[in-house]
N, C-alpha and C positions, 0 to 999 in steps of 0.2 A: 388580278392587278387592280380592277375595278375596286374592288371590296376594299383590299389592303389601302387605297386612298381614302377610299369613305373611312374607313376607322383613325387612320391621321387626321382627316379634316376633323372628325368628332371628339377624338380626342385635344384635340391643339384648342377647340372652342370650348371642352371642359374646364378646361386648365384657364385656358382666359375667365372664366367666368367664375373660378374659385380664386384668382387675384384679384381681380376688379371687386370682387364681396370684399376680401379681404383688405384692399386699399381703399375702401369706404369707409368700412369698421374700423379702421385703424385711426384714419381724417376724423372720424368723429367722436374719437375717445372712446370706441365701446369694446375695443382690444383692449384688453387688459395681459400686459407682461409681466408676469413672473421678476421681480431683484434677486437675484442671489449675491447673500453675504456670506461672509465668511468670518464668524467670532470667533475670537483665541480662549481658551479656557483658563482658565490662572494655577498654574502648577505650584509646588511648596515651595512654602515662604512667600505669597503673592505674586512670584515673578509670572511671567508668561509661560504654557503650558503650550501643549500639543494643539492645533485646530481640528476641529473636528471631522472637515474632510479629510487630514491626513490618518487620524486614526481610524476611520473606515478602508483607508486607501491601505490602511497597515492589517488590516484585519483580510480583508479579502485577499492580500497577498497571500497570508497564510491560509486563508483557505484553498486557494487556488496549490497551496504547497501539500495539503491536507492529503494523499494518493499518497505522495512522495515520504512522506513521515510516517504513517500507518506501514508502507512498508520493512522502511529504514530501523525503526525501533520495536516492532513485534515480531509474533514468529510467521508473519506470512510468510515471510522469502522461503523457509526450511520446507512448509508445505506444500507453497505452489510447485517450487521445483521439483518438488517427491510424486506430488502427482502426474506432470507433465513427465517425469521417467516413467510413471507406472501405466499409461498411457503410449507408449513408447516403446515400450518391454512384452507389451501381450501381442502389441502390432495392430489394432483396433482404430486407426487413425484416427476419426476426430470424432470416435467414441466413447466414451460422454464427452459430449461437446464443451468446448471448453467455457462457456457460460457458468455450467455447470460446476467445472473444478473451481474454477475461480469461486464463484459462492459459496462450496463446501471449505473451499481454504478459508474464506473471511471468516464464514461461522465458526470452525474452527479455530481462528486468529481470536473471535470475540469468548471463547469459552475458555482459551488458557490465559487469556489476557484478563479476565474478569478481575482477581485479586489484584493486579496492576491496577485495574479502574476503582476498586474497591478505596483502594489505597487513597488515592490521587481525590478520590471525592471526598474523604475524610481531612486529610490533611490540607489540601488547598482547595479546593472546590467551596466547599462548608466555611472555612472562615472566610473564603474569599468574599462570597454574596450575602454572608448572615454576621458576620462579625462585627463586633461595636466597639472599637471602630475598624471600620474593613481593613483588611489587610492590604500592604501596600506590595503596590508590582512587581518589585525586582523581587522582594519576597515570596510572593506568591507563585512564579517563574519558577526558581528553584525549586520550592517542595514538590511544586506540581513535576517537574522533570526530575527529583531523585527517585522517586520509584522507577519509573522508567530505566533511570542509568543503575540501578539496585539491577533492574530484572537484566539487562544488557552484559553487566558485568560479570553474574557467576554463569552464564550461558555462550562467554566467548573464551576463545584462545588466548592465554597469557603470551603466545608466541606472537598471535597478530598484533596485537597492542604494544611489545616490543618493538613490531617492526613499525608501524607509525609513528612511535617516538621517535626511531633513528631518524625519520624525516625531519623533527622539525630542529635540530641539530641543539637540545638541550640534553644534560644528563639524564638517564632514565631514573624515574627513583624507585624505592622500593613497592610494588604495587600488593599491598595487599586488601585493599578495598574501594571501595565506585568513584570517593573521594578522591583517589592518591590520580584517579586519571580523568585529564579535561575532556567536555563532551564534542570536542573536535577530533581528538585521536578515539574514541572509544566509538562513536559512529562508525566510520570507515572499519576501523578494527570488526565489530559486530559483524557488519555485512559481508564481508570477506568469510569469518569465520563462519556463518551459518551458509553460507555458499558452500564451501571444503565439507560439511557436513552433509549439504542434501548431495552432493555428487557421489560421497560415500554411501548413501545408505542408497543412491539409485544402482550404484556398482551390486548391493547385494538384490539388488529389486531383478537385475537382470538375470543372476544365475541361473535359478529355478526354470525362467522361459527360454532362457537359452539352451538348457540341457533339453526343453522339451523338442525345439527345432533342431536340435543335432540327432534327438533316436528319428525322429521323421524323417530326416534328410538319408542319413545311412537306410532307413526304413527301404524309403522310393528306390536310390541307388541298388538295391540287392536284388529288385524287384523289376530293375531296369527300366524305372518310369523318371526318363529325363527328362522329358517335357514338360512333366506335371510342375508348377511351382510348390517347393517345401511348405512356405509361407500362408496357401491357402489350404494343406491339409492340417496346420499344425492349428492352425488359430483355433480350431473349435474345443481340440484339446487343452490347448493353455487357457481356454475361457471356463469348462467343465471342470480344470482343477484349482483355478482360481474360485471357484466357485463351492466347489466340496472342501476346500483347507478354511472358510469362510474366511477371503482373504482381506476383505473392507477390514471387517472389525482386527484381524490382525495388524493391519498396515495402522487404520487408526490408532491402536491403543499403542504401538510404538512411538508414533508420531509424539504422543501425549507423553508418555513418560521420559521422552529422549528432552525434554525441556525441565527444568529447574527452577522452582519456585520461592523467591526471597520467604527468608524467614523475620517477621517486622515481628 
C-alpha cells in the first residue's frame, strides 16, 4: 500500500512537471503547432476536384477492403475450402496448421492468377503510370477489372448468374460474355458458384478416407475390440496411403486444371 502511494505521488508530480514545461514553452512562443489545411485539387474543366484527404480516406478504404476482394474475385475460396475438407477427411485435426493451408492457398491463388495480373499490368497498370497523357480513371477502372470479370465469368455457373438476375427484377438478357453481365450480379454469382464446386470436390476428397474407416471399423467389430476407437487405428493408415498415391501433387494438379484460363 505504501509503495502503490509512493508511485501515485511520483507519478502525479511527473505529469505536473511535463505540463508546467509544456505551459512555459507554449507562453513563450517555443511550441510550435503544426496548421493543418486542407487544399481541393481542381478536377476537369477547372472545376473543384476531390481533396486530398478524402482520396487517401478512399484509398485506405479499399485497402482495408483488399482480404475481402482477393477473396471474392480469385480462386482462393475453391482452395481454401478443398483444403480445410482435405484436412477434415484424413481426421489429422489441426494438421497442417492452418497457417500453413492458408499460405499454400494464397501461393496458389498468386500462381493461377498470375495471367490475370499479367493482363491487368499491361492494360491498365502501364498506361495508367507511364501514359502521355495518363489515362483517366473511370478508364483505367474498367480495363483494370475486365480481366478480372473475363476470369470470373468462364469459371462460374450460367445457373448462378441467372439466379441473381432474377433478384434485381430486370429482364435477363442473353449472357453470352463478361460484358452482357454487371459486376454486382457476377460477384455474388462467382462466389456462390465456386462454393457448389469446393463442396463437390470435398464430397469426392471424403470417399477414399471413408472407405478406409469403414474396413477398420468392421476390422475392430469382428475382432471384438469395442473399446478401441475406429478413428485412432485408422489415421495412420489413411495418412500411409495418402502418402503412397502422392496425394499433394494429385489434389494440386486438380485443383489447377479445374480453373479456366481467358484466352486474350
Amino acid at each position: 500500500m505504501v509503495l502503490s502511494n509512493v508511485w501515485v505521488r511520483r507519478s502525479l508530480g511527473a505529469a505536473a512537471l511535463v505540463l508546467a514545461c509544456g505551459s512555459a514553452a507554449f507562453a513563450q512562443g517555443d511550441l510550435q503547432i503544426p496548421n493543418i489545411t486542407i487544399n481541393t485539387s481542381t478536377g476537369a474543366g477547372g472545376g473543384p476536384g476531390l481533396a486530398t484527404p478524402l482520396q487517401l480516406l478512399l484509398l485506405m478504404t479499399v485497402l482495408s477492403l483488399a482480404p475481402y476482394i482477393l477473396v471474392m474475385t480469385t480462386s482462393f475460396i475453391r482452395i481454401s475450402i478443398t483444403m480445410s475438407f482435405l484436412r477434415t477427411a484424413m481426421g489429422t485435426q489441426q494438421v497442417p496448421p492452418t497457417q500453413v493451408l492458408m499460405a499454400l492457398s494464397l501461393f496458389m491463388t498468386m500462381y493461377i492468377m498470375a495471367p490475370v495480373g499479367e493482363r491487368i499490368n499491361k492494360t491498365a497498370l502501364q498506361p495508367y503510370f507511364n501514359g502521355n497523357p495518363p489515362m483517366p480513371q473511370p478508364e483505367f477502372l474498367q480495363k483494370a477489372s475486365s480481366p478480372l470479370k473475363d476470369f470470373m465469368f468462364i469459371n462460374c455457373r450460367k445457373s448462378d448468374i441467372v439466379l441473381f438476375f432474377k433478384f434485381t427484377k430486370k429482364q435477363i438478357p442473353k449472357i453470352e460474355k463478361p460484358d452482357d453481365v454487371p459486376l454486382h450480379v457476377l460477384l455474388p454469382a462467382y462466389v456462390i458458384s465456386e462454393v457448389k464446386t469446393a463442396f463437390a470436390i470435398g464430397f469426392l476428397l471424403y470417399i477414399p478416407f471413408l472407405v478406409v474407416d469403414m474396413v477398420v471399423a468392421s476390422v475392430l467389430m469382428s475382432m471384438g475390440m469395442f473399446m478401441l476407437s475406429p478413428m485412432t487405428i485408422s489415421l495412420p493408415f489413411k495418412l500411409l496411403l495418402f502418402v503412397m498415391i502422392d496425394g499433394w501433387d494429385i489434389i494440386i494438379t486438380g485443383l489447377i486444371n479445374s480453373f479456366k484460363t481467358p484466352k486474350w
